[in-house]
C-alpha positions as CSV (number, residue, x, y, z in Angstrom):
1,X,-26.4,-2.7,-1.1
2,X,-25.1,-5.7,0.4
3,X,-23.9,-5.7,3.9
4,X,-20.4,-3.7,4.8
5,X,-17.3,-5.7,4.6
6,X,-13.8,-5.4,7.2
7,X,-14.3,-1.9,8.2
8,X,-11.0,0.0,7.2
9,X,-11.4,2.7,9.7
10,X,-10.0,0.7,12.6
11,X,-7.3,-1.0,10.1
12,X,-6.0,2.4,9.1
13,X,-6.0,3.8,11.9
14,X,-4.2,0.9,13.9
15,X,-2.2,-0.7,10.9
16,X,-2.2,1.7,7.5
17,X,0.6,-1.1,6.2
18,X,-1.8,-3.9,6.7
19,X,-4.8,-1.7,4.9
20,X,-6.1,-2.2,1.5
21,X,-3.6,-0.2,-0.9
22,X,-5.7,2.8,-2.3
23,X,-4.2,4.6,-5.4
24,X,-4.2,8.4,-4.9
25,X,-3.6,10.2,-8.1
26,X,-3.3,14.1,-8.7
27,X,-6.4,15.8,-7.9
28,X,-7.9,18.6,-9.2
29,X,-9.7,19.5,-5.9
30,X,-11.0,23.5,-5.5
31,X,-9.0,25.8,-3.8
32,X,-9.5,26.3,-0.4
33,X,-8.3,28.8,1.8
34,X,-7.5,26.8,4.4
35,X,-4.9,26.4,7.1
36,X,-3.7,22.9,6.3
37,X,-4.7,20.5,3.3
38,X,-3.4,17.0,2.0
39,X,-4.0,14.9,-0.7
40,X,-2.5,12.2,0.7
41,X,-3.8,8.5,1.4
42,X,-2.9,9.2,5.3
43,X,-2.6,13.2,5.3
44,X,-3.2,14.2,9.0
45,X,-2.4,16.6,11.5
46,X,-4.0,17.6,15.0
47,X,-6.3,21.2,14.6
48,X,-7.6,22.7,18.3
49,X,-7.6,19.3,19.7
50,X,-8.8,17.6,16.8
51,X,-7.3,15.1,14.7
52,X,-8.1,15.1,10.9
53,X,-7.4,12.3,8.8
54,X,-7.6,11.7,4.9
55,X,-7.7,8.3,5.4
56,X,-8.3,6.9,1.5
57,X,-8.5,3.1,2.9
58,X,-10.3,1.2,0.0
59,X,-9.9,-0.8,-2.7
60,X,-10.4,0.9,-6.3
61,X,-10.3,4.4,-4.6
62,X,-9.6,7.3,-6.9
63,X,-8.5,10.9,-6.1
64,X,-9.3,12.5,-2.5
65,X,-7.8,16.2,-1.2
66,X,-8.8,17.1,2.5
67,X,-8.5,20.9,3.8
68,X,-9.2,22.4,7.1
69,X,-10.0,26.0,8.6
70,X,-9.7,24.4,11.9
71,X,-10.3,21.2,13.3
72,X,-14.0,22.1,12.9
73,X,-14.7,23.5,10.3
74,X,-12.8,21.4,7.4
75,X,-14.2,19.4,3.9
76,X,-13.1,17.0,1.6
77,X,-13.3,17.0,-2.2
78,X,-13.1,13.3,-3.4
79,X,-13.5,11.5,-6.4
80,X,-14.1,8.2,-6.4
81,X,-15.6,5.7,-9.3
82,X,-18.6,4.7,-9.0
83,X,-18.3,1.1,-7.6
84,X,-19.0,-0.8,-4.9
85,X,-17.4,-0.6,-1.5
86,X,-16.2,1.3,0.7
87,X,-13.3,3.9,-0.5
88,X,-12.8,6.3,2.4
89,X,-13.3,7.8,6.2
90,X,-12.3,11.1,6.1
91,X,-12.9,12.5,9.1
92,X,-12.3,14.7,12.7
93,X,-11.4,12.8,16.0
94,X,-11.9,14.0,19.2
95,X,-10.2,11.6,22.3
96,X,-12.1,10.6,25.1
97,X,-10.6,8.0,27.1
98,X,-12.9,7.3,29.3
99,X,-15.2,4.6,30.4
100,X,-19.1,4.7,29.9
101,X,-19.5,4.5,33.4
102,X,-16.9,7.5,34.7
103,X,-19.0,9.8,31.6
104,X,-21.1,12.7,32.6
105,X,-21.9,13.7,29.5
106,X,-20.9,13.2,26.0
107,X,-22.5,15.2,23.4
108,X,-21.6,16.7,19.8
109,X,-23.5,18.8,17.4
110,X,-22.9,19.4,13.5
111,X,-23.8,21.0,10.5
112,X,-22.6,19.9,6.8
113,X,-23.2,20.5,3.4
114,X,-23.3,17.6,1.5
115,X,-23.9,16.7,-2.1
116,X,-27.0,15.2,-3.8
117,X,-25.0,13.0,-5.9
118,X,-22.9,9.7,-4.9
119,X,-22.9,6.9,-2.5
120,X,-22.1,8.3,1.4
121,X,-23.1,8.5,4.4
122,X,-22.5,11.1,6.7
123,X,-21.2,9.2,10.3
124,X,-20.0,9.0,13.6
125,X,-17.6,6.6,14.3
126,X,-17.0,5.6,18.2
127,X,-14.6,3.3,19.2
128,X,-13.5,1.5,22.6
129,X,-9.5,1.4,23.2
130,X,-9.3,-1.7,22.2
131,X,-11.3,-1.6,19.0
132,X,-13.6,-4.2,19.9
133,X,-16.5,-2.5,19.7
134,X,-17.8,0.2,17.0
135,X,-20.3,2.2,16.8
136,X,-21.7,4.5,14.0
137,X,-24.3,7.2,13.7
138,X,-25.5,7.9,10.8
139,X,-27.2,11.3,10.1
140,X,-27.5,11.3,6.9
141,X,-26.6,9.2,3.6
142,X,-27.5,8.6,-0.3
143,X,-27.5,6.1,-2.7
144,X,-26.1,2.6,-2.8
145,X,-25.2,2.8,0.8
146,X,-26.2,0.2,3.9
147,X,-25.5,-0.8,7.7
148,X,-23.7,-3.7,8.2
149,X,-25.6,-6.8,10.4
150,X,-29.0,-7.2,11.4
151,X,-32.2,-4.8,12.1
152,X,-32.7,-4.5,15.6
153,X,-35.8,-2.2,15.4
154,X,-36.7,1.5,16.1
155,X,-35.4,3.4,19.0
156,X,-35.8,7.3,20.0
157,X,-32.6,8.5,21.9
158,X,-30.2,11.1,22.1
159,X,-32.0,13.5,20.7
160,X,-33.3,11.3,17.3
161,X,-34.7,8.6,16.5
162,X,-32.6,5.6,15.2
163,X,-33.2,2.4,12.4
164,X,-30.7,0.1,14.7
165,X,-28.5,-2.9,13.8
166,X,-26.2,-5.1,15.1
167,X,-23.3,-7.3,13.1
168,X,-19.8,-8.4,13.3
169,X,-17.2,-7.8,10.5
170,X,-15.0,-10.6,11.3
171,X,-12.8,-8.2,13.8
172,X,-14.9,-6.7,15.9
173,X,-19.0,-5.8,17.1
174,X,-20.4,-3.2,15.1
175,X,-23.9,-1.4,16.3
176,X,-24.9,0.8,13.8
177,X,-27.6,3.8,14.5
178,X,-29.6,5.1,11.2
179,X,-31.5,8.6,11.7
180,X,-34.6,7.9,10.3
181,X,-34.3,10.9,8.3
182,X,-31.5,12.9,6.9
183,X,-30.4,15.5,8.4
184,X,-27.3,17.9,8.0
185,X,-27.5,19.8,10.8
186,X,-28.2,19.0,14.3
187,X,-27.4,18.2,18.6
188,X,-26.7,14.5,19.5
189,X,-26.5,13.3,23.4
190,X,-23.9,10.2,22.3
191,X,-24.2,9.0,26.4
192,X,-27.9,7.7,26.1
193,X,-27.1,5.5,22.6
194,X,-23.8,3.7,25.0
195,X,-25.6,3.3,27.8
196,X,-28.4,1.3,26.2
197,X,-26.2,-0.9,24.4
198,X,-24.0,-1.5,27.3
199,X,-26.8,-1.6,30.3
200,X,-30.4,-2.0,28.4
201,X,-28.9,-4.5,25.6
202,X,-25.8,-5.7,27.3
203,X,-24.3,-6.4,24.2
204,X,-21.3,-4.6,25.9
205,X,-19.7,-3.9,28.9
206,X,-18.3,-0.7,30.4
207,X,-15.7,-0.3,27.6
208,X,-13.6,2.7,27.8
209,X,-14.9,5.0,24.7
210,X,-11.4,6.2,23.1
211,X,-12.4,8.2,20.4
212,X,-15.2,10.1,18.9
213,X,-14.8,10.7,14.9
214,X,-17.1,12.5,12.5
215,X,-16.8,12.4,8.7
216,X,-18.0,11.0,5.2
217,X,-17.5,7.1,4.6
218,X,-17.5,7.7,1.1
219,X,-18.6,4.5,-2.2
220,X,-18.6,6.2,-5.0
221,X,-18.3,10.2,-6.2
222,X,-17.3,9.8,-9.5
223,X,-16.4,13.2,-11.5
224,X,-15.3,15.1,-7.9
225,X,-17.6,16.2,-5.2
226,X,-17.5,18.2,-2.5
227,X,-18.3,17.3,1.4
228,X,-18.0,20.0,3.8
229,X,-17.9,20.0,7.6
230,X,-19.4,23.7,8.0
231,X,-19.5,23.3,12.2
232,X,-18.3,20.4,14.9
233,X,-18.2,20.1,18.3
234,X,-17.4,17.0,20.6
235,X,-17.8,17.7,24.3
236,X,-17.9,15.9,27.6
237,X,-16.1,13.6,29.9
């Protein structure tokens, strides 16, 4: 796959009127018994501390419902065609504001069920305040799916070890951190991965983290499938 284009997370998230227009039709998602669910382009609500977010940000998208038991333990049944780029984040946010520097600890752990058909990945998505920096952890993914920027080799932290690259999308740095195998359940120690690209790599300074988010960043999932966030926690500070 080539490499990712203008990451939409950040867009959305900062400026939805500015994002790619994404056409949400009526879904046909599963019932869930949940406590909250939209089917909206930017459905959201805050869960237990958590903010959820539907978050259908690209071009061609199809249909996508979100649903949530709490703010950990929620899915996503999506249905996108199955074309190239990027047509959704959804996801769970945790806020940190905080600089690297003034964390003790920051550490998450997850388990998911995810399908064995589409194009995904399965991702963290950190952010500093000022959205100059990203960067993503991918646990798992499938299919047509790739890191944006250049290989930076092999590295063993946090818990796992990591396929690393480094790019730029035009807006802002993005260091991207591929588990060298899937995995849909697991621990990560997210301090250790900041720390070396701030002090080992330098390729940032001591950037206040504001935001932890964990979801699907979802290509294609043509015919409706089904993502589900069984377990998350986000801790530290």
């Amino acid at each position: 796959m080539a490499p990712k284009t203008l990451r939409g997370t950040v867009r959305a998230l900062i400026a939805p009127a500015l994002a790619l227009a994404a056409t949400v039709g009526p879904a046909s998602a599963p019932a869930h018994a949940a406590v909250w669910n939209s089917c909206d382009q930017w459905g959201n609500t805050t869960l237990d501390g958590y903010i959820l977010y539907n978050n259908i940000w690209g071009s061609g998208a199809g249909s996508q419902c979100v649903w949530a038991n709490s703010g950990t333990n929620w899915g996503v049944w999506a249905d996108h065609p199955d074309t190239g780029g990027i047509k959704s984040y959804p996801n769970s946010k945790k806020v940190i504001n905080k600089p690297i520097s003034s964390l003790s600890s920051l550490t998450s752990t997850y388990r998911v069920t995810v399908p064995s058909a589409g194009a995904y990945n399965t991702s963290y998505d950190i952010w500093d305040t000022d959205h100059d920096y990203e960067i993503m952890l991918w646990v798992n993914h499938h299919g047509a799916v790739g890191p944006l920027g250049t290989a930076q080799g092999t590295v063993s932290l946090g818990g796992h070890t990591w396929n690393v690259y480094k790019g730029n999308n035009g807006a802002n740095e993005v260091f991207s951190f591929l588990r060298t195998s899937d995995s849909t359940s697991g621990t990560v120690n997210i301090l250790p991965v900041l720390k070396r690209i701030k002090d080992t790599k330098g390729w940032m300074g001591d950037e206040t983290i504001g935001d932890v988010q964990f979801g699907y960043e979802i290509t294609s999932s043509a015919g409706g499938l089904d993502f589900r966030t069984d377990s998350l926690t986000v801790s530290g500070g």
